[in-house]
mmCIF file as Biopython writes it, N, C-alpha, C and O atoms, coordinates in Angstrom:
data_model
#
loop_
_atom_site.group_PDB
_atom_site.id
_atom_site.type_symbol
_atom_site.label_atom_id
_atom_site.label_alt_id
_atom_site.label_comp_id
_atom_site.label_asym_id
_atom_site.label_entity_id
_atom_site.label_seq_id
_atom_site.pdbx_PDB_ins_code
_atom_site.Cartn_x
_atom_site.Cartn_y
_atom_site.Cartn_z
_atom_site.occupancy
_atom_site.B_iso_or_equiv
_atom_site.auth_seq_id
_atom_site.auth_asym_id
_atom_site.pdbx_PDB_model_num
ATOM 1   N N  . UNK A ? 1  ? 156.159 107.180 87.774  1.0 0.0 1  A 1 
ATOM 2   C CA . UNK A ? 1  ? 155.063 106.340 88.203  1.0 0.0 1  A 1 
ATOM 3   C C  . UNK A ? 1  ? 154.901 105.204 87.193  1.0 0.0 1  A 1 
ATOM 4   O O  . UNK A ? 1  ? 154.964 105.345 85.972  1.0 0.0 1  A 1 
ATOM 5   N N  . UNK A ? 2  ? 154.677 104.019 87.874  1.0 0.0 2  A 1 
ATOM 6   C CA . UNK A ? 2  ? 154.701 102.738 87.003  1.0 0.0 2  A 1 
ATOM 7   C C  . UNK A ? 2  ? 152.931 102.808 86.186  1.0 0.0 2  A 1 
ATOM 8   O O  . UNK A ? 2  ? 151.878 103.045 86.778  1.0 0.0 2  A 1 
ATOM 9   N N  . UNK A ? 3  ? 153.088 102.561 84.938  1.0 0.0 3  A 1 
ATOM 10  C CA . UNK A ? 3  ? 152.212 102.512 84.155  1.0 0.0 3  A 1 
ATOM 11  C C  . UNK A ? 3  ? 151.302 100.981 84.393  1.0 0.0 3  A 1 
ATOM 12  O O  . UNK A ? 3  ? 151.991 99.963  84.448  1.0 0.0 3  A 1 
ATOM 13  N N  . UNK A ? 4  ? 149.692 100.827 84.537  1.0 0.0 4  A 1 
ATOM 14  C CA . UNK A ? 4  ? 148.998 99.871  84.587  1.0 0.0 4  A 1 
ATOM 15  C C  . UNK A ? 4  ? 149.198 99.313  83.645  1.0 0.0 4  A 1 
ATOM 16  O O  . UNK A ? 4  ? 149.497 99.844  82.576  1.0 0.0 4  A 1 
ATOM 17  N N  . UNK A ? 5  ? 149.061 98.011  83.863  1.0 0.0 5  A 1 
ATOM 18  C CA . UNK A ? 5  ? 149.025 97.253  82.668  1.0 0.0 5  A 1 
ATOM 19  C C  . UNK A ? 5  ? 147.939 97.148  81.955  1.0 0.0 5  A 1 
ATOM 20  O O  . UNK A ? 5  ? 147.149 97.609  82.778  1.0 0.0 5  A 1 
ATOM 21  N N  . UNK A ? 6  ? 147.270 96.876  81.000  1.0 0.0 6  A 1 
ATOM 22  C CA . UNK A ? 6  ? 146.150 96.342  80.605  1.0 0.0 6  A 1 
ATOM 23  C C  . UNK A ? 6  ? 145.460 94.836  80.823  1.0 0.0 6  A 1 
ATOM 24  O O  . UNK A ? 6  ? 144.499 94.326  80.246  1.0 0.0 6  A 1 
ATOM 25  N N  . UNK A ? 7  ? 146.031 94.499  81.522  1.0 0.0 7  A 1 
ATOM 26  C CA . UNK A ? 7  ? 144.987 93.462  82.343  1.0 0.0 7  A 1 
ATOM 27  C C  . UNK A ? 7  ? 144.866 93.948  83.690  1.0 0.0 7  A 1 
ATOM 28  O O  . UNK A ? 7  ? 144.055 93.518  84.511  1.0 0.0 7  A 1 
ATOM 29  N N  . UNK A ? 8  ? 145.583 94.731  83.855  1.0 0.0 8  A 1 
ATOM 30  C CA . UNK A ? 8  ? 145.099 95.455  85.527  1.0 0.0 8  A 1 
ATOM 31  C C  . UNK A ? 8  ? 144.008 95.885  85.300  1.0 0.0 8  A 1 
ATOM 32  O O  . UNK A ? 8  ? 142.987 95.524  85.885  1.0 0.0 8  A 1 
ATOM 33  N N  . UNK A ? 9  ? 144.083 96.829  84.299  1.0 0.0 9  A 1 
ATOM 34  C CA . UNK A ? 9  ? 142.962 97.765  83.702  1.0 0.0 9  A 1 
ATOM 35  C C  . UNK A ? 9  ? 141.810 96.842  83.675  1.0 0.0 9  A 1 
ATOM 36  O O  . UNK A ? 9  ? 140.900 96.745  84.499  1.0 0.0 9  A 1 
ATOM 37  N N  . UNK A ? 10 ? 142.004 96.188  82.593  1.0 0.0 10 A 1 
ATOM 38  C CA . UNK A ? 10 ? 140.522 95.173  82.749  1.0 0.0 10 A 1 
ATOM 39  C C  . UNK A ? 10 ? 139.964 94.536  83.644  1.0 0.0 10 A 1 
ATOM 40  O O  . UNK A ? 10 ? 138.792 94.168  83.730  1.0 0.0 10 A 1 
ATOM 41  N N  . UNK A ? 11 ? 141.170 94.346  84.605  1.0 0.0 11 A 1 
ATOM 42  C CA . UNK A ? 11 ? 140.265 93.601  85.876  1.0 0.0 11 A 1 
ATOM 43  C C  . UNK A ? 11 ? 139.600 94.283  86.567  1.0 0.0 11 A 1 
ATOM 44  O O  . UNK A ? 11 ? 138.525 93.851  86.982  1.0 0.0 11 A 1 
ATOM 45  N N  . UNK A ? 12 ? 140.187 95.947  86.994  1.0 0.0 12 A 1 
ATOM 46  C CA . UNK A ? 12 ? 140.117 96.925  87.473  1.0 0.0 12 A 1 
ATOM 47  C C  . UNK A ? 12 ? 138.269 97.137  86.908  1.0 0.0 12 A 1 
ATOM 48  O O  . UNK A ? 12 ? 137.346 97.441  87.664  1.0 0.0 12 A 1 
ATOM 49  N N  . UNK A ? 13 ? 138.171 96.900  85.570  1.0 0.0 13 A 1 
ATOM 50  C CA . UNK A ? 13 ? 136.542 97.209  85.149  1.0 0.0 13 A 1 
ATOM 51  C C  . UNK A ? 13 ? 135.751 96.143  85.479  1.0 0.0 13 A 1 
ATOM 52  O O  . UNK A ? 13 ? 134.701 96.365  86.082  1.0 0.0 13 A 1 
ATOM 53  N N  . UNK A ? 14 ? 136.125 94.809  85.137  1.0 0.0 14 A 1 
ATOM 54  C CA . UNK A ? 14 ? 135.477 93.966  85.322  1.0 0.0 14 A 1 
ATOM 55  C C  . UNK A ? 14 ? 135.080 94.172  87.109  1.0 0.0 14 A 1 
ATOM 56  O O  . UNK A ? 14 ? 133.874 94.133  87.350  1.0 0.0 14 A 1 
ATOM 57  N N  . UNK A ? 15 ? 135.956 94.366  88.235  1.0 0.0 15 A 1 
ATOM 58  C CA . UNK A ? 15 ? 135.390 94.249  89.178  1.0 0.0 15 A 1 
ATOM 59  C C  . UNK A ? 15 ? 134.324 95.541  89.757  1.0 0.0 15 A 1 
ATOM 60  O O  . UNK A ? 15 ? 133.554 95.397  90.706  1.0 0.0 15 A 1 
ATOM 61  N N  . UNK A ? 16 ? 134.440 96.480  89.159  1.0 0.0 16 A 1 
ATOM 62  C CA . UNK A ? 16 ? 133.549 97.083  89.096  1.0 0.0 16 A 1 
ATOM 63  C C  . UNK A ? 16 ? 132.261 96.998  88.630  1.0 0.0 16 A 1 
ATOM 64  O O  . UNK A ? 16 ? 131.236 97.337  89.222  1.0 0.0 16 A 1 
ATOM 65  N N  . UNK A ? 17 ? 132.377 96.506  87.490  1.0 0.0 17 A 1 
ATOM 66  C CA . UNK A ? 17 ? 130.863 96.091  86.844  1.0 0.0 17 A 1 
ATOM 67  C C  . UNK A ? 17 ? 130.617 94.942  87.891  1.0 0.0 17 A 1 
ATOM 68  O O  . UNK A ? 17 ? 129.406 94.892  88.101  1.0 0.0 17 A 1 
ATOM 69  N N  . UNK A ? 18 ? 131.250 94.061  88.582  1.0 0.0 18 A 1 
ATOM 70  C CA . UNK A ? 18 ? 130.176 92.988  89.505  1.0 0.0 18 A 1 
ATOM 71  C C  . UNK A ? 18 ? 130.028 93.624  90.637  1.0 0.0 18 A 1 
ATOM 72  O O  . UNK A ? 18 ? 129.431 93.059  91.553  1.0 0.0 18 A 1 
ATOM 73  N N  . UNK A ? 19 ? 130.589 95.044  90.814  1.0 0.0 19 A 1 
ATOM 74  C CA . UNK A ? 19 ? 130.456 95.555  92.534  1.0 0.0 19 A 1 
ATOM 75  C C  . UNK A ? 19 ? 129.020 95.830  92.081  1.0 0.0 19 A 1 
ATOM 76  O O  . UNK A ? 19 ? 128.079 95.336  92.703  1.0 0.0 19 A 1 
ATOM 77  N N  . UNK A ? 20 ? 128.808 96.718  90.860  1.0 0.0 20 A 1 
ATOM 78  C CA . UNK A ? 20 ? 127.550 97.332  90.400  1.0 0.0 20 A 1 
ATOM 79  C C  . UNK A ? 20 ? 126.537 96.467  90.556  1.0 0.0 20 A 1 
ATOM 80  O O  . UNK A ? 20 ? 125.672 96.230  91.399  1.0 0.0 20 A 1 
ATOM 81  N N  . UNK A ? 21 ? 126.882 96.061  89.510  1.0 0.0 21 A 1 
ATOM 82  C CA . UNK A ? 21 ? 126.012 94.306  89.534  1.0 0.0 21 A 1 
ATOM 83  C C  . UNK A ? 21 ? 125.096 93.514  90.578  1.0 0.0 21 A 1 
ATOM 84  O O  . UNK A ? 21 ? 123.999 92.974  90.431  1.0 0.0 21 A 1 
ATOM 85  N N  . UNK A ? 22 ? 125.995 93.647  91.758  1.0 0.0 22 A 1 
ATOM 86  C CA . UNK A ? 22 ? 125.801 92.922  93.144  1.0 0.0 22 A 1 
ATOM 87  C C  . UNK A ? 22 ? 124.904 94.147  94.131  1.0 0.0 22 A 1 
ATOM 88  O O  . UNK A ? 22 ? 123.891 93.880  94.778  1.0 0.0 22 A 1 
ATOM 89  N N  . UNK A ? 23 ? 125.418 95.219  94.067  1.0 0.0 23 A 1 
ATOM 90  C CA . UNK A ? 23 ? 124.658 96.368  94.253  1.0 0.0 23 A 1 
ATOM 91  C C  . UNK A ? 23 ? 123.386 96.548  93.876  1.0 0.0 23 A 1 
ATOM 92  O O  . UNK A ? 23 ? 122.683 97.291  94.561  1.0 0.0 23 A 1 
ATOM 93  N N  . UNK A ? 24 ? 122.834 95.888  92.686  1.0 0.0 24 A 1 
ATOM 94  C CA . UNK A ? 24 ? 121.784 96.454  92.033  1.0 0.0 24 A 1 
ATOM 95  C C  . UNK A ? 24 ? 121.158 95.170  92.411  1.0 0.0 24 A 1 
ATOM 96  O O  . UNK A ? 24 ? 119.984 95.067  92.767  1.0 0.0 24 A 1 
ATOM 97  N N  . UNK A ? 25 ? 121.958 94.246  92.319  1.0 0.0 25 A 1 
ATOM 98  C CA . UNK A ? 25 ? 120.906 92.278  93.085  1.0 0.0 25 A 1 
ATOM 99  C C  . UNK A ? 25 ? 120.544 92.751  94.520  1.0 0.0 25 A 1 
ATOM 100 O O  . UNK A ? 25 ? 119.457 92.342  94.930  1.0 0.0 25 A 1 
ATOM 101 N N  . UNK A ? 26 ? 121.071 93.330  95.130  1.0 0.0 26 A 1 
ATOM 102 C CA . UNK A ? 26 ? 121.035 93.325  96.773  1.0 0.0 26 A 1 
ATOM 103 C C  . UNK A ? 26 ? 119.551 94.885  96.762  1.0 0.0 26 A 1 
ATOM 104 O O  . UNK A ? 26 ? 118.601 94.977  97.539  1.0 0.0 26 A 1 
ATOM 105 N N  . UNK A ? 27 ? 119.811 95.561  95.943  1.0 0.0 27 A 1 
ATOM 106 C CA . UNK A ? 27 ? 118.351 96.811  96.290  1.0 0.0 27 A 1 
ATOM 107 C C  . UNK A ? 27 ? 117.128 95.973  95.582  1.0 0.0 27 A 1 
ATOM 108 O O  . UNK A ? 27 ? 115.952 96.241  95.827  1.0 0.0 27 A 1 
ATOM 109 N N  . UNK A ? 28 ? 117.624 94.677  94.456  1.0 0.0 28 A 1 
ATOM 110 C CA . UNK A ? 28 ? 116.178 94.220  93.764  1.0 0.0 28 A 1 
ATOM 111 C C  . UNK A ? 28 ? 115.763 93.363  95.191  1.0 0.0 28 A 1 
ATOM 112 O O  . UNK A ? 28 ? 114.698 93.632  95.747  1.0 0.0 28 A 1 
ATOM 113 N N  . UNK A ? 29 ? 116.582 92.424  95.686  1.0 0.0 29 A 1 
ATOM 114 C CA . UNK A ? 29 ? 116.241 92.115  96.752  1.0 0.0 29 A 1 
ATOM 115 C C  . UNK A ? 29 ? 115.213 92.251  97.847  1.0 0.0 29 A 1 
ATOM 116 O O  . UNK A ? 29 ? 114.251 91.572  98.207  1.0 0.0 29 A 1 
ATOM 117 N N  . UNK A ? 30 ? 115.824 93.491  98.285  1.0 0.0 30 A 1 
ATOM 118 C CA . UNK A ? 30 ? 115.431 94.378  99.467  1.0 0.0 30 A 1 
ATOM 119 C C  . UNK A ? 30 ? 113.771 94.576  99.302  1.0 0.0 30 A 1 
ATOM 120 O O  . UNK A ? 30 ? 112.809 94.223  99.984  1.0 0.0 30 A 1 
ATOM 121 N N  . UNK A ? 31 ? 113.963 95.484  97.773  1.0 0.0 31 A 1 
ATOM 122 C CA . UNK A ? 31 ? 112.798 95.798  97.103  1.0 0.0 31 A 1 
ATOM 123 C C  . UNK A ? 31 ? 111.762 94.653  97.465  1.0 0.0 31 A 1 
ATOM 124 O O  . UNK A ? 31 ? 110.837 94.730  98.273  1.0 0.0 31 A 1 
ATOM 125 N N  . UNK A ? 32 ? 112.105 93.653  96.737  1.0 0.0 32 A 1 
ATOM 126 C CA . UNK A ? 32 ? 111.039 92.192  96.880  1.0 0.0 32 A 1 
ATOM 127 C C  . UNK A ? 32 ? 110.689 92.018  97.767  1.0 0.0 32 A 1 
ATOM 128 O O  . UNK A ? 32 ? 109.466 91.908  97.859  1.0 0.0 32 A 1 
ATOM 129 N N  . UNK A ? 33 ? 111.569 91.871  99.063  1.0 0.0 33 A 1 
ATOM 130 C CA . UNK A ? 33 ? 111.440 91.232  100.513 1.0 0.0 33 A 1 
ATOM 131 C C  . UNK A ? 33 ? 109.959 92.248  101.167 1.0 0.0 33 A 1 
ATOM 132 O O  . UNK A ? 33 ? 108.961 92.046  101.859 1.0 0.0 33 A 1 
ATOM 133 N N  . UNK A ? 34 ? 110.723 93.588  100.304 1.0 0.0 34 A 1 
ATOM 134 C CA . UNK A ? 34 ? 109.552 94.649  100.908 1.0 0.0 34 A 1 
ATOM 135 C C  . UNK A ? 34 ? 107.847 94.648  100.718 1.0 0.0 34 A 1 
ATOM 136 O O  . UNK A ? 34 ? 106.819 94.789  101.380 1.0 0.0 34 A 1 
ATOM 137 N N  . UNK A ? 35 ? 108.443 94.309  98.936  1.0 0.0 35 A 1 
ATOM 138 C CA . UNK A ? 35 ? 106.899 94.061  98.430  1.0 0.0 35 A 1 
ATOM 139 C C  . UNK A ? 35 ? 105.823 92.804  99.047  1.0 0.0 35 A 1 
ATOM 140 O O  . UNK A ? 35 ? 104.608 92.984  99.135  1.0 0.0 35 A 1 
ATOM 141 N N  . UNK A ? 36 ? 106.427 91.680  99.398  1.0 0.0 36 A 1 
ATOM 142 C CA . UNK A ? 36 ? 106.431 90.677  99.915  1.0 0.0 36 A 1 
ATOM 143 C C  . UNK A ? 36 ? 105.368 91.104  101.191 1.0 0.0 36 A 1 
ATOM 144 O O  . UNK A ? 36 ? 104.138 91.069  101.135 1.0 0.0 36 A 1 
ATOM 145 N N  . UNK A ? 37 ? 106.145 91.484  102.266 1.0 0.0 37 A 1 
ATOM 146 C CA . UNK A ? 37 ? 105.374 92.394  103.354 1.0 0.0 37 A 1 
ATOM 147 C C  . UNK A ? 37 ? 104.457 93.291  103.304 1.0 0.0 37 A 1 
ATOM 148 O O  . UNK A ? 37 ? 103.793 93.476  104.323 1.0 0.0 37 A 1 
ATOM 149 N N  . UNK A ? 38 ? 104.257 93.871  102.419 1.0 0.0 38 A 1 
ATOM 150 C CA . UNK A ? 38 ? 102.997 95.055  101.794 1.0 0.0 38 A 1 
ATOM 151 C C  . UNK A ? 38 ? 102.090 93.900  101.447 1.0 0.0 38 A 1 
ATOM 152 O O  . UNK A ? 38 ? 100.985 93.800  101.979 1.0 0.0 38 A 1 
ATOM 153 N N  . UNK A ? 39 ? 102.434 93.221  100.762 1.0 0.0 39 A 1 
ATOM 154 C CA . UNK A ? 39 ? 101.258 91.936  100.415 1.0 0.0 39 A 1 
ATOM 155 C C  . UNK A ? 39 ? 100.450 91.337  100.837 1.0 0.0 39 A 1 
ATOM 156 O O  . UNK A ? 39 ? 99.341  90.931  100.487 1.0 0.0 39 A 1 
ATOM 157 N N  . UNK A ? 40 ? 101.334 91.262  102.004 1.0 0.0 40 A 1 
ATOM 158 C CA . UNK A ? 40 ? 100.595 90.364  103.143 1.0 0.0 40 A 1 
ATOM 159 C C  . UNK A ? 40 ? 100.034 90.808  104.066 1.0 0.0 40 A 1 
ATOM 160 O O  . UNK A ? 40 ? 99.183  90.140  104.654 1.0 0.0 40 A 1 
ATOM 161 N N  . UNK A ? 41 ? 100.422 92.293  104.514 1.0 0.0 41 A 1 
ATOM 162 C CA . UNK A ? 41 ? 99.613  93.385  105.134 1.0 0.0 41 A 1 
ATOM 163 C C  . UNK A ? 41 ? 98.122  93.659  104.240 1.0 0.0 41 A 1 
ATOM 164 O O  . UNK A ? 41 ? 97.061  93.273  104.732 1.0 0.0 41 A 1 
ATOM 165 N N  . UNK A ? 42 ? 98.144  94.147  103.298 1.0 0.0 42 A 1 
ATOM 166 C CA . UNK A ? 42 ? 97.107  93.843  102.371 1.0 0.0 42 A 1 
ATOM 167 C C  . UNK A ? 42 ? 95.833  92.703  102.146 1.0 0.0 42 A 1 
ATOM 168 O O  . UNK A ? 42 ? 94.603  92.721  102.094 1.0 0.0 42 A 1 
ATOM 169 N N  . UNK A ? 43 ? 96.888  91.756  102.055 1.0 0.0 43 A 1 
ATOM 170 C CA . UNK A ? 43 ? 95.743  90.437  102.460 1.0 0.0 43 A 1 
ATOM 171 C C  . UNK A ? 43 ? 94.904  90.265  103.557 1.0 0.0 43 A 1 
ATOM 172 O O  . UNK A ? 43 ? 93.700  90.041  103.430 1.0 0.0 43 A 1 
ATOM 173 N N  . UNK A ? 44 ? 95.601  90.379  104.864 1.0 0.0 44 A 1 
ATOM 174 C CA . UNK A ? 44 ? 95.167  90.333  106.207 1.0 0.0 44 A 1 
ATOM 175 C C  . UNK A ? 44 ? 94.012  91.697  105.992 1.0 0.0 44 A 1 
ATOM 176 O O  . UNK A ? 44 ? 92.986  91.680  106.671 1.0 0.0 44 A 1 
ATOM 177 N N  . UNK A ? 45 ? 94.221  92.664  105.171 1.0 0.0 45 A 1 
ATOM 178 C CA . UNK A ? 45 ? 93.385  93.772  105.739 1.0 0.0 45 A 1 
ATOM 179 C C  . UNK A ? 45 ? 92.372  93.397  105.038 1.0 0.0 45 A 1 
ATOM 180 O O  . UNK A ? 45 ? 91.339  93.752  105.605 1.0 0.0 45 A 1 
ATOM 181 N N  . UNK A ? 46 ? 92.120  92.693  103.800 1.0 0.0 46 A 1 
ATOM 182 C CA . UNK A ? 46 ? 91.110  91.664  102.664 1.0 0.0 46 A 1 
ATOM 183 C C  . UNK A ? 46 ? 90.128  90.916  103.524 1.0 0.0 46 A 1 
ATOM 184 O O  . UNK A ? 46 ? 88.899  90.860  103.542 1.0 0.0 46 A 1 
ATOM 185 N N  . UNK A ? 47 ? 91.212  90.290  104.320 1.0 0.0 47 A 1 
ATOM 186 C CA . UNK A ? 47 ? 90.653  89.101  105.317 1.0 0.0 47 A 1 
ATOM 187 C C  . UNK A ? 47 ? 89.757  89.486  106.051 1.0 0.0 47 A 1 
ATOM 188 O O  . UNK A ? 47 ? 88.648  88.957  106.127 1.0 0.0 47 A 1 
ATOM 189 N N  . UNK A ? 48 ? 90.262  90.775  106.882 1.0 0.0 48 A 1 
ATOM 190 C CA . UNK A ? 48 ? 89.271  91.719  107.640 1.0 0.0 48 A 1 
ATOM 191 C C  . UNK A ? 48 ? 87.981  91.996  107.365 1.0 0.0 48 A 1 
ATOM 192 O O  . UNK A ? 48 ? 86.944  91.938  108.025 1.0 0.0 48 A 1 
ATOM 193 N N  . UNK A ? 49 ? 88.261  92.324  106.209 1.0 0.0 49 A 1 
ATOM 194 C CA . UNK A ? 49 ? 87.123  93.335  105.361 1.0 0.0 49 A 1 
ATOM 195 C C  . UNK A ? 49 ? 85.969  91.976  105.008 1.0 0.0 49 A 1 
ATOM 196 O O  . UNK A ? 49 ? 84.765  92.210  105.102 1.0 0.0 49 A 1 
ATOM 197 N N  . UNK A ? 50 ? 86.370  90.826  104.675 1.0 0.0 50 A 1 
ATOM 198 C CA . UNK A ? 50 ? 85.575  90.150  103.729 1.0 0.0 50 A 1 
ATOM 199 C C  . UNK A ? 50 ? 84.565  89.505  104.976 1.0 0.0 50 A 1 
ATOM 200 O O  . UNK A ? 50 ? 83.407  89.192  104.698 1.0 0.0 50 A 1 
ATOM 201 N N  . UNK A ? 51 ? 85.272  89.285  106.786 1.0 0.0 51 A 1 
ATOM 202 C CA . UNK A ? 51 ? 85.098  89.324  107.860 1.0 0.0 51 A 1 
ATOM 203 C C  . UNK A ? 51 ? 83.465  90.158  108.235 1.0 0.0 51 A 1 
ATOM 204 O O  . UNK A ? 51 ? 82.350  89.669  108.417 1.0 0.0 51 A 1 
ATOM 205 N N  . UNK A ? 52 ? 83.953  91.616  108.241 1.0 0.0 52 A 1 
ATOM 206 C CA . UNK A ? 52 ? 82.720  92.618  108.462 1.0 0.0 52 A 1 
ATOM 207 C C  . UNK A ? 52 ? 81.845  92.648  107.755 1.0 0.0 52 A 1 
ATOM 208 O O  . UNK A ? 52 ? 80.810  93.063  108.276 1.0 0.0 52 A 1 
ATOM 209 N N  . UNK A ? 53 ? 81.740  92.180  105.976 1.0 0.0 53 A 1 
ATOM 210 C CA . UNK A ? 53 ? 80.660  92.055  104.855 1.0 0.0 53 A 1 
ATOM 211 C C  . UNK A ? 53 ? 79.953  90.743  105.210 1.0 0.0 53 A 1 
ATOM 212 O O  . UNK A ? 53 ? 78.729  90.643  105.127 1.0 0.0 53 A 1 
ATOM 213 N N  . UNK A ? 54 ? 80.861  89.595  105.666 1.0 0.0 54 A 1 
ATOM 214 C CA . UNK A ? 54 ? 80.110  88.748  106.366 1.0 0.0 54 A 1 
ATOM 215 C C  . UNK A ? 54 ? 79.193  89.127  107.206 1.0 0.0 54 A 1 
ATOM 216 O O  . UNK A ? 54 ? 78.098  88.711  106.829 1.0 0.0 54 A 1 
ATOM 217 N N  . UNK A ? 55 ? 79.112  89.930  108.502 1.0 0.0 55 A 1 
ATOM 218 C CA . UNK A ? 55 ? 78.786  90.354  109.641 1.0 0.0 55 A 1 
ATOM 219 C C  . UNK A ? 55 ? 77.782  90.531  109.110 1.0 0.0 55 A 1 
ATOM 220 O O  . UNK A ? 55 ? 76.779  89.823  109.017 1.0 0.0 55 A 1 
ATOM 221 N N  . UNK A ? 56 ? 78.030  91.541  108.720 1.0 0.0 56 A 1 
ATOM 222 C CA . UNK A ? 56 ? 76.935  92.777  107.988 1.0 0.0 56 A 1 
ATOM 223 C C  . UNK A ? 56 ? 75.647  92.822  106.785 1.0 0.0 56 A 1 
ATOM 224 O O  . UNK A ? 56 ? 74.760  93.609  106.454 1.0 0.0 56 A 1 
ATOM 225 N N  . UNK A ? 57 ? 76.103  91.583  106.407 1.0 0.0 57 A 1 
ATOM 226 C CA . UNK A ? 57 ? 75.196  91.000  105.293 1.0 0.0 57 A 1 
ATOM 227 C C  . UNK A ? 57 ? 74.091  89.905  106.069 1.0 0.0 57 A 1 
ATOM 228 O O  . UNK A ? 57 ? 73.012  89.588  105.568 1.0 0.0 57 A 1 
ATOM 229 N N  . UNK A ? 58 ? 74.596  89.407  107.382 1.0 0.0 58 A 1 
ATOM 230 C CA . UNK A ? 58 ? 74.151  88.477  107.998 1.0 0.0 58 A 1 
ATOM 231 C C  . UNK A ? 58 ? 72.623  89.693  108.754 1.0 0.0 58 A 1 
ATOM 232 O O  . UNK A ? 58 ? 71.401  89.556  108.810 1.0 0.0 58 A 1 
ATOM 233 N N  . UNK A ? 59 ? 73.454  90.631  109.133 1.0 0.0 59 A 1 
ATOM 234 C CA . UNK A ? 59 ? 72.851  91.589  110.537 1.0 0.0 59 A 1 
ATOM 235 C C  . UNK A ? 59 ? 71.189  91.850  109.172 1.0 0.0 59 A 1 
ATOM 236 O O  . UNK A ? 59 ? 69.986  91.615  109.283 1.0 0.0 59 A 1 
ATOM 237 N N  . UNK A ? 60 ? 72.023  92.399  108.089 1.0 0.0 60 A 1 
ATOM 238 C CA . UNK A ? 60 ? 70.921  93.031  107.367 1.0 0.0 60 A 1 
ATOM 239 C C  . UNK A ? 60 ? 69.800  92.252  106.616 1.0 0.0 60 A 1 
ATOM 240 O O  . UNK A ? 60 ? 68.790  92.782  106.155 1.0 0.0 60 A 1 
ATOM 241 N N  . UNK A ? 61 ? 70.219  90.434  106.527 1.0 0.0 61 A 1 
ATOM 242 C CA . UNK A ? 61 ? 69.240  89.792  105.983 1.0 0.0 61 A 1 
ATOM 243 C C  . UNK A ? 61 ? 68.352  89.394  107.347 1.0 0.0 61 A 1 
ATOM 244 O O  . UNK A ? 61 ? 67.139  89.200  107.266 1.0 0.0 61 A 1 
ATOM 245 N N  . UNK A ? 62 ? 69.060  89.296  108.561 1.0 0.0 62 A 1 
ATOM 246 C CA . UNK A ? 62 ? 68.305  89.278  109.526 1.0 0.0 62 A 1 
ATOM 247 C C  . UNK A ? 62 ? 67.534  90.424  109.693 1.0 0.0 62 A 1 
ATOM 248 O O  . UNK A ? 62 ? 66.459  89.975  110.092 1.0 0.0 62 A 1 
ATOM 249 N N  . UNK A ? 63 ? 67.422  91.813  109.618 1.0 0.0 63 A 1 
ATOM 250 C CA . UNK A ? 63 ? 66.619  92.989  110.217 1.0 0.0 63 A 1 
ATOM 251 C C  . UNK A ? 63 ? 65.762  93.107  108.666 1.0 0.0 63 A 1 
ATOM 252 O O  . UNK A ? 63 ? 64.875  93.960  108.695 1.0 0.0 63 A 1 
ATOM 253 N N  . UNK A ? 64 ? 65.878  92.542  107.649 1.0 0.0 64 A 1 
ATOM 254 C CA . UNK A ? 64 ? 65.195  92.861  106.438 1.0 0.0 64 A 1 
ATOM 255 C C  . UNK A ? 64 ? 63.877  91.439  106.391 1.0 0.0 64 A 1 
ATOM 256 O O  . UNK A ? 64 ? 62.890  91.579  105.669 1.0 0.0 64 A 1 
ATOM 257 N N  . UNK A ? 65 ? 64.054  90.241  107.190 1.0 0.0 65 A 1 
ATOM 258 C CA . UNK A ? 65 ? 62.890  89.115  107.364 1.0 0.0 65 A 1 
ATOM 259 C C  . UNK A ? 65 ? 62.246  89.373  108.151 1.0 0.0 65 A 1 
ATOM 260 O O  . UNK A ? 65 ? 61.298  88.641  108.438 1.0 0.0 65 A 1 
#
């Protein structure tokens, strides 16, 4: 069996460390895109909320005059 060379070898690592590399960019990614969407679900439910304290602050200075 023919023996690798040592620049096979090294390339052989080097492309591994950018498969890794690219692997680990593509789940930070994902991650973000995700957090991104939780955020904004969040906000909208803020929006809601700050919505009904309106309401409700209105209903109760009205039934308290």
């Amino acid at each position: 069996m023919a023996k690798k060379s040592k620049l096979t070898q090294v390339a052989v690592r080097i492309g591994a460390a950018m498969g890794r590399a690219d692997r680990k960019a593509q789940q930070v990614a994902k991650a973000g895109a995700l957090a991104k969407k939780e955020l904004h679900a969040i906000s909208k439910q803020v929006d809601v909320l700050k919505r009904q304290l309106l309401h409700t602050s209105k209903r109760l200075r009205k039934a308290l005059s």
